[in-house]
C-alpha positions in Angstrom: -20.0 -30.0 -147.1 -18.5 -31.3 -144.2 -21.9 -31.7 -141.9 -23.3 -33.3 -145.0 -20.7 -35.7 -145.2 -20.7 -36.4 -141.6 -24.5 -36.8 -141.5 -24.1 -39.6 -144.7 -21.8 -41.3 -142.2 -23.8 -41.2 -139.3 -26.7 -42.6 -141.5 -24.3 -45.2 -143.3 -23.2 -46.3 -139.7 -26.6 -46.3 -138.4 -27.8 -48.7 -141.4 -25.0 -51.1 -140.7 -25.6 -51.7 -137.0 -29.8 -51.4 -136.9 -31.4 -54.4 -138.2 -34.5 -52.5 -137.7 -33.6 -49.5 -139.5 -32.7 -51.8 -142.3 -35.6 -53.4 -142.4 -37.9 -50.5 -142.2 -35.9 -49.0 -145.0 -36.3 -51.9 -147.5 -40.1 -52.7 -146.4 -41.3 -48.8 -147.2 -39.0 -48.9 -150.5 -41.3 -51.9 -151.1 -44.4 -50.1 -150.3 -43.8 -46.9 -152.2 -43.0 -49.3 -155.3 -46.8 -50.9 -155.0 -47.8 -47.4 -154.6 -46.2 -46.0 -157.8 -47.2 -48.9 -160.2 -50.2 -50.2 -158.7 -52.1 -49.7 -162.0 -49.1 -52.0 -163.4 -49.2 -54.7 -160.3 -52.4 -55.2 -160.3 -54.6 -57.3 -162.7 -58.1 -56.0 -162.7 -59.3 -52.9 -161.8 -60.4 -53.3 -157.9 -63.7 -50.4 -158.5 -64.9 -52.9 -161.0 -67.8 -55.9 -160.3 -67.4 -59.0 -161.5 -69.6 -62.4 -162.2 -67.1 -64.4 -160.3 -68.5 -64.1 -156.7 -66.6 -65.4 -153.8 -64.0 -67.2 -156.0 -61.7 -68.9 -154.0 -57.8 -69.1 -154.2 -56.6 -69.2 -158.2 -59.9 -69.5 -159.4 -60.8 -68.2 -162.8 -57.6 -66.3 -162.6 -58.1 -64.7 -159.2 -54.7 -65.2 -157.5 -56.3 -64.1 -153.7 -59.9 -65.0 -155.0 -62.9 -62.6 -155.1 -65.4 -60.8 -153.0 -69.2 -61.4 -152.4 -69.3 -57.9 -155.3 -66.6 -60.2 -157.7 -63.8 -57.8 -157.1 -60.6 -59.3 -157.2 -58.9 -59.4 -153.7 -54.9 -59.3 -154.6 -56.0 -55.6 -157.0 -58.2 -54.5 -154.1 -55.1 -55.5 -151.8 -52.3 -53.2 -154.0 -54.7 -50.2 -154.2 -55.1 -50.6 -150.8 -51.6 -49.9 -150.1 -52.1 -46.4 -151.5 -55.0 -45.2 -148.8 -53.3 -46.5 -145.8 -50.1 -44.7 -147.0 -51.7 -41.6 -147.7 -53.6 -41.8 -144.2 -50.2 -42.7 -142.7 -48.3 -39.8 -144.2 -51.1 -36.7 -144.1 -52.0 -37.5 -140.5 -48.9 -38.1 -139.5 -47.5 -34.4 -140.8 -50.3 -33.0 -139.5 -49.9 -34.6 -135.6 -45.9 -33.6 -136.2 -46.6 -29.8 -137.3 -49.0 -29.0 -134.8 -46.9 -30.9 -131.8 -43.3 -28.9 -133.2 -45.3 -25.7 -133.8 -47.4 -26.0 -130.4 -44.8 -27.9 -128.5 -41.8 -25.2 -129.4 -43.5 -22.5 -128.7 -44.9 -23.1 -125.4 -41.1 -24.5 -124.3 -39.3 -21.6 -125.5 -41.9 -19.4 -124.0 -42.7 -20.8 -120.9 -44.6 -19.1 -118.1 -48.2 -18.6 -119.0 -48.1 -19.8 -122.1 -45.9 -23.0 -121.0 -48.7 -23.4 -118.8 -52.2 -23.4 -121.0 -50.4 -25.6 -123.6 -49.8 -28.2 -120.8 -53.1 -28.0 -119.5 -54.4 -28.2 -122.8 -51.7 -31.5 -124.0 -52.7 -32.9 -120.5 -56.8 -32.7 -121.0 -56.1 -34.2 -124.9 -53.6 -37.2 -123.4 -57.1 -38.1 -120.8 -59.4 -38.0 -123.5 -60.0 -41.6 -125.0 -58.7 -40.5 -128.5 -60.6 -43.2 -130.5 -63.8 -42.2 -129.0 -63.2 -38.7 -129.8 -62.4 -39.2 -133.6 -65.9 -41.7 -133.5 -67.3 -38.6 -132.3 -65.9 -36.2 -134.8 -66.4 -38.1 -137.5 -70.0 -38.9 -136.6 -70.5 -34.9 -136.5 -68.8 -34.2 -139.7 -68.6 -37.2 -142.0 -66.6 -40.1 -143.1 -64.9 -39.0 -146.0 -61.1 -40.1 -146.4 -60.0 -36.4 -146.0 -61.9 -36.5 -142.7 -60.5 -39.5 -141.0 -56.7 -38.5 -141.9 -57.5 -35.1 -140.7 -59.3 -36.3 -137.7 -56.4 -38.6 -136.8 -53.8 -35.9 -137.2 -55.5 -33.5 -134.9 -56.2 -36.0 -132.5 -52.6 -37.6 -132.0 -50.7 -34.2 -132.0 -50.2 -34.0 -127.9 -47.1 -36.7 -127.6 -45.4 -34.6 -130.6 -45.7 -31.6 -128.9 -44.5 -33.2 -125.2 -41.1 -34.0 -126.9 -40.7 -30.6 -128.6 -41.4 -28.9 -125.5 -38.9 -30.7 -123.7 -36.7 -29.9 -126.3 -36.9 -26.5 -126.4 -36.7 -25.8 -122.3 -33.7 -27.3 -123.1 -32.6 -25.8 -125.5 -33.3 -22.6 -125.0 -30.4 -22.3 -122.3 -27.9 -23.0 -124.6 -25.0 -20.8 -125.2 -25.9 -20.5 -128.9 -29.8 -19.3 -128.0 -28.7 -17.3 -125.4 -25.8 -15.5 -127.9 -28.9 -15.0 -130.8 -30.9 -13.1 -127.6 -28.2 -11.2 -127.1 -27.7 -10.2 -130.8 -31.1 -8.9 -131.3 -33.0 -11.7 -133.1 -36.5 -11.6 -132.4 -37.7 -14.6 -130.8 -39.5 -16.2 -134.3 -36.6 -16.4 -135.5 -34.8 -17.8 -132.6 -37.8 -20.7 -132.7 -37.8 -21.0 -136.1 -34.1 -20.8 -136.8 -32.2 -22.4 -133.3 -35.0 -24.1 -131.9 -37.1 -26.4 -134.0 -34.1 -27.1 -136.4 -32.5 -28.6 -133.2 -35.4 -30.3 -131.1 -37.1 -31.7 -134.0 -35.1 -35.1 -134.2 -37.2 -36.8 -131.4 -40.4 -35.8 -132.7 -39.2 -37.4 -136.6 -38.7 -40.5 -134.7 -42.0 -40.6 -132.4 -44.3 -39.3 -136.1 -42.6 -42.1 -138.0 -44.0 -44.8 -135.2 -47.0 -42.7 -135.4 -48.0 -43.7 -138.9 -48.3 -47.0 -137.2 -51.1 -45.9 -135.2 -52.9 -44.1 -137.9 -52.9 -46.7 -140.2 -54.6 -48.9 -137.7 -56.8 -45.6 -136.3 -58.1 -45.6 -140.1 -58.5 -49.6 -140.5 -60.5 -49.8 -137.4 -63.2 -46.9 -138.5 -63.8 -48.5 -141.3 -63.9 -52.1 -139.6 -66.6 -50.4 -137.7 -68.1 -49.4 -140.9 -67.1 -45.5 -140.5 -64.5 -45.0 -143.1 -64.6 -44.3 -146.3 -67.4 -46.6 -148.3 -65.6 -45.0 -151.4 -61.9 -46.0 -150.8 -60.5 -49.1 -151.4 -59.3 -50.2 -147.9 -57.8 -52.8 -145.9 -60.2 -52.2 -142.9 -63.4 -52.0 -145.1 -62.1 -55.2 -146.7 -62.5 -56.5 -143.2 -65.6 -55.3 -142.6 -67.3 -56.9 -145.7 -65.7 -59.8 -145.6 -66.9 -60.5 -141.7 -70.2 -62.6 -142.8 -68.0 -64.8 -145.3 -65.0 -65.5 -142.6 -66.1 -68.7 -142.1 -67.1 -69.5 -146.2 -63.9 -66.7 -148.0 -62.0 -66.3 -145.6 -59.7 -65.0 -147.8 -61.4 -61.6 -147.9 -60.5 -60.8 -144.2 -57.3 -62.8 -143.9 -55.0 -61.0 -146.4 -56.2 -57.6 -145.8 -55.7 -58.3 -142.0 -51.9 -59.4 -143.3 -51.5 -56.3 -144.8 -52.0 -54.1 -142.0 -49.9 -56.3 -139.5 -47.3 -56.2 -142.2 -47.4 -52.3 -143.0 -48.0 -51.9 -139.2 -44.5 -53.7 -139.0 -42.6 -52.1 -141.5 -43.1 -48.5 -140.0 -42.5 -49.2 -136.8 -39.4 -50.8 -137.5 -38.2 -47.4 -139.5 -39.7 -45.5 -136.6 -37.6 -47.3 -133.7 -34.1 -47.0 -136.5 -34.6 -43.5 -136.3 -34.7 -43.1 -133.1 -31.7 -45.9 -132.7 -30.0 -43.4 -135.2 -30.5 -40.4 -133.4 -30.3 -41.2 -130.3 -27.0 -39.3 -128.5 -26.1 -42.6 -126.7 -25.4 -44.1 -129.9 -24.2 -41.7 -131.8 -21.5 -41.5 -128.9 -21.0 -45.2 -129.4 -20.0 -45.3 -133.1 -17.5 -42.5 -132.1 -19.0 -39.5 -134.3 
């Protein structure tokens, strides 16, 4: 009882002093409530055509106006919400499994297998990621469960350099060293001391990750390799790029969107951190 009331303090403090934890905290509230009653937010359905074409702002009831298809732009916007937050959230616990998993094992290790997991992080943080995932999905399709798995497996290296500094560390602890010397086999000093401990960092560094897959996701489908059958911010973009100049409308608030959602987990990413980062926890006196 007493670590859970000392870990509601530390978050109560934490909230108080980070204007970016604050922020990031009320902006993903927001964004979850679009998720959960998108059917009830939005006024058309986004899937259906329409014989308003390239309506303009408020026309025929069209808040954001329509597309070149008739589909209303604010409904396509809300429902929009829902794939980038799945893309965010899937690849993201993908990248922050594989980098604890990988990441933990090779620093509690070390030797050998320390070094082919650094070899192999070091090769993956050379590769130009985005023309990797092009590549993938090229080979094996554009579907949305693609593109959130590609983005996951392709952004799991700086995940697993935090845990594996983490664990060297930690694995010369008194408390590791004590669990050795009691018997434990070492999965379940990994699983039990190691990761419960080291994983802070890496909460912090996935949450700013989301970031990146959202935009990973909206610029595949800029380029026209998305989804075609998702409602998405970046495939907004992409059909809307012969009408900038006529709707622009169609690319303006979907690029708002992103820069906004963009925003609002970075902000929660870099709270965390602020939150659990030693020198400020020191600070506050906890």
């Amino acid at each position: 009882m007493t670590n859970v009331k000392k870990g509601f303090n530390r978050f109560k403090h934490a909230f108080l002093d980070s204007r970016q934890l604050r922020f990031g905290i009320y902006g993903t509230i927001l964004l979850l409530f679009i998720v959960i009653f998108a059917p009830l937010i939005a006024p058309e359905n986004p899937y259906n055509f329409g014989p308003d074409i390239l309506n303009g702002l408020g026309e025929n009831g069209h808040l954001l106006g329509t597309n070149k298809m008739g589909q209303d732009i604010f409904s396509m916007l809300i429902y929009g919400t829902r794939t980038s937050l799945k893309v965010a959230l899937i690849s993201a616990l993908i990248s922050g499994l594989l980098g604890i998993l990988i990441g933990g094992a090779a620093g509690y290790f070390g030797g050998k297998v320390d070094q082919v997991v650094s070899e192999i992080i070091n090769i993956f943080m050379m590769l130009p990621t985005f023309f990797l995932i092009l590549l993938i999905i090229a080979l094996f399709g554009n579907t949305l469960p693609n593109v959130m798995i590609v983005i996951g497996i392709t952004t799991w290296p700086s995940n697993a350099k935090l845990m594996r500094a983490q664990a060297l560390s930690l694995r010369e602890r008194t408390f590791v060293k004590a669990a050795v010397a009691m018997g434990e086999t070492d999965r379940q000093i990994l699983f039990k001391y190691i990761i419960p401990n080291g994983i802070f960092p890496v909460i912090a560094n996935t949450t700013m990750g989301m970031s990146n897959a959202i935009l990973t996701e909206a610029s595949l489908s800029f380029l026209g390799l998305g989804d075609p059958n998702a409602i998405s911010w970046g495939h907004m973009i992409y059909e809307g790029k012969p009408y900038i100049t006529s709707a622009w409308w169609i690319t303006t608030f979907a690029g708002l969107a992103i820069v906004l959602t963009v925003t609002i987990f970075y902000l929660l990413g870099d709270g965390i951190n602020y939150t659990l980062n030693p020198k400020h926890i020191n600070q506050r006196g906890e």
